[in-house]
N, C-alpha and C positions, 0 to 999 in steps of 0.2 A: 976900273971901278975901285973904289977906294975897300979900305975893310973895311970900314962902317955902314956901306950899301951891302957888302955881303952878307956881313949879319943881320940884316934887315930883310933881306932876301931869303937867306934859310929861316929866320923866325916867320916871315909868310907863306912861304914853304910845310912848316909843321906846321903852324896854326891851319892851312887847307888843308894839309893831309890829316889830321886828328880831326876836322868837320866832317870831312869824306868818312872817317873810318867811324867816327857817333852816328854818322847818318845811315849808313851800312845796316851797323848793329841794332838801331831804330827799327829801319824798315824789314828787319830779319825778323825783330821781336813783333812787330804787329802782323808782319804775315802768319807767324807760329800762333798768336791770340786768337788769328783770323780764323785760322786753320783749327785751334781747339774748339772755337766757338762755336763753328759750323759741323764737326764730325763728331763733337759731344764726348761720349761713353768710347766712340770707336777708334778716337786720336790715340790713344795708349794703345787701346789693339793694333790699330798699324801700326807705330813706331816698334813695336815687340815683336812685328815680323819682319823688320830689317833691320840690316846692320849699322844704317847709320844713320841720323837724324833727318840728313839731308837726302838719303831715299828715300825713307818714309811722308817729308814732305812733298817731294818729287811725285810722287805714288797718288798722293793727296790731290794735288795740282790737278795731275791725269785724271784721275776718278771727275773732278770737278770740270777739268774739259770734255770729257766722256760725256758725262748729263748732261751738260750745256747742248751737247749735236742733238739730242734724242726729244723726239717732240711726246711730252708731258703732257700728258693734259686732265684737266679734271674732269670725272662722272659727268655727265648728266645727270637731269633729277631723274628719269624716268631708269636708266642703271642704277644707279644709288640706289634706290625703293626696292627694285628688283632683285639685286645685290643682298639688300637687307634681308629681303624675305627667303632667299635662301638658305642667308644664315642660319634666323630662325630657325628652320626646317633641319637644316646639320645639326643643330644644339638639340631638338627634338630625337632624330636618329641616335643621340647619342645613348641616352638610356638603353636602348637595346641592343645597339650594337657599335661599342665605343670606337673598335678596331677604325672598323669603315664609315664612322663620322670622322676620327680624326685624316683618315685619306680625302673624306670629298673638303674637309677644312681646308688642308693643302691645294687642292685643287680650285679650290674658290679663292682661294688667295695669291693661287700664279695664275688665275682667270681675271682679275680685277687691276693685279697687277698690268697683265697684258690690254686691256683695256686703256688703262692709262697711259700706255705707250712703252713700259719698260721691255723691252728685252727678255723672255725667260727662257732658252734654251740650256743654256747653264749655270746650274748653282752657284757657284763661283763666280761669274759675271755679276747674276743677280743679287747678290751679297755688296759688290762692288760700287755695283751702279744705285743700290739702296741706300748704302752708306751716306751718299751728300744729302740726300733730303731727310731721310727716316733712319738719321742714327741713334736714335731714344730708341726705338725699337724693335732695334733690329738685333739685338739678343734674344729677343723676345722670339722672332724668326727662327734664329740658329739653333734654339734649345728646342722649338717645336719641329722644324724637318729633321734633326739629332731622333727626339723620342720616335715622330713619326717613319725614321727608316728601321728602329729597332721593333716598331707595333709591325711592321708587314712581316718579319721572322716568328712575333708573336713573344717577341721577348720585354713586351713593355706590360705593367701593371696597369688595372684600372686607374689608378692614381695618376700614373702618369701618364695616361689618355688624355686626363682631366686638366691635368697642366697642360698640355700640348694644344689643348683644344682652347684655354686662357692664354698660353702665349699667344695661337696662331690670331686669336680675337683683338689684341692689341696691334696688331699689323693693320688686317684687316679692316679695323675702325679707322686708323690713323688712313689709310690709303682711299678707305671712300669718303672720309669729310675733309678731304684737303680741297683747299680752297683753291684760287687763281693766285697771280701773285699781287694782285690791288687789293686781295682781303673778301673777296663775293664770289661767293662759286657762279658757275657756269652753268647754263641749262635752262 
């Protein structure tokens, strides 16, 4: 080969390696958009609990294969309703006894939870497995089981009964009017 085929040969050479390495960096950035888009509020909390971008992605990945196995499903109308009206009845007990509204709150909402299919033997899973679908409010979650393990010592305020009881209501709204995924509940 002549030198003038070689340099033509290494200029094809970089020009495919420099397409390879745009498209690399492409498809890195819209998995990370993907990835922001879908974990919301909680992409910055995972990225903040590992070391390296590319665990926390990794982490993210898992989480979102995790969900995928686990059969979701939406209420029926007739839990829905039912659901509803226990709330009610929690928000009622709370006037008189905040402590143990905010306990049956937690419990109606790892009961709804488990209804829908999630998993809830462990906090830490259930945080996990929460994440890909209901990361708007799953702060909401953390601050309310937070208050509600310091209400069973008896170390929580009325006040912060009160929030416990408005965090654990944005869960538990979010969790019983989730739809299917065509956009029409079930039931």
């Amino acid at each position: 080969m002549t030198a003038e085929t070689w340099i033509w040969v290494a200029v094809v050479v970089i020009v495919l390696a420099a397409v390879a390495v745009v498209g690399y960096v492409a498809l890195q950035q819209q998995r990370r958009s993907k990835l922001r888009s879908r974990f919301g509020p909680e992409y910055e909390r995972i990225m903040s609990e590992h070391e390296t971008r590319r665990e926390a992605e990794q982490d993210m990945i898992a989480r979102e294969q995790r969900h995928a196995e686990l059969d979701i499903r939406p209420l029926t109308n007739e839990s829905r309703d039912a659901y509803a009206r226990r709330w009610t009845e929690v928000q009622e007990r709370f006037v008189d006894a905040p402590g143990f509204a905010v306990t049956e709150a937690d419990q109606l909402v790892t009961a709804v939870m488990a209804e829908r299919g999630y998993p809830t033997d462990d906090y830490g899973q259930r945080l996990a497995d929460l994440s890909v679908a209901h990361a708007a409010t799953l702060d909401h979650y953390r601050q309310a089981h937070q208050i509600s393990g310091r209400a069973a010592h008896k170390e929580a305020s009325t006040e912060e009964l009160r929030q416990a009881m408005v965090h654990y209501r944005a869960l538990f709204e979010e969790l019983l009017e989730e739809t299917t995924r065509e956009g029409r509940r079930d039931g």
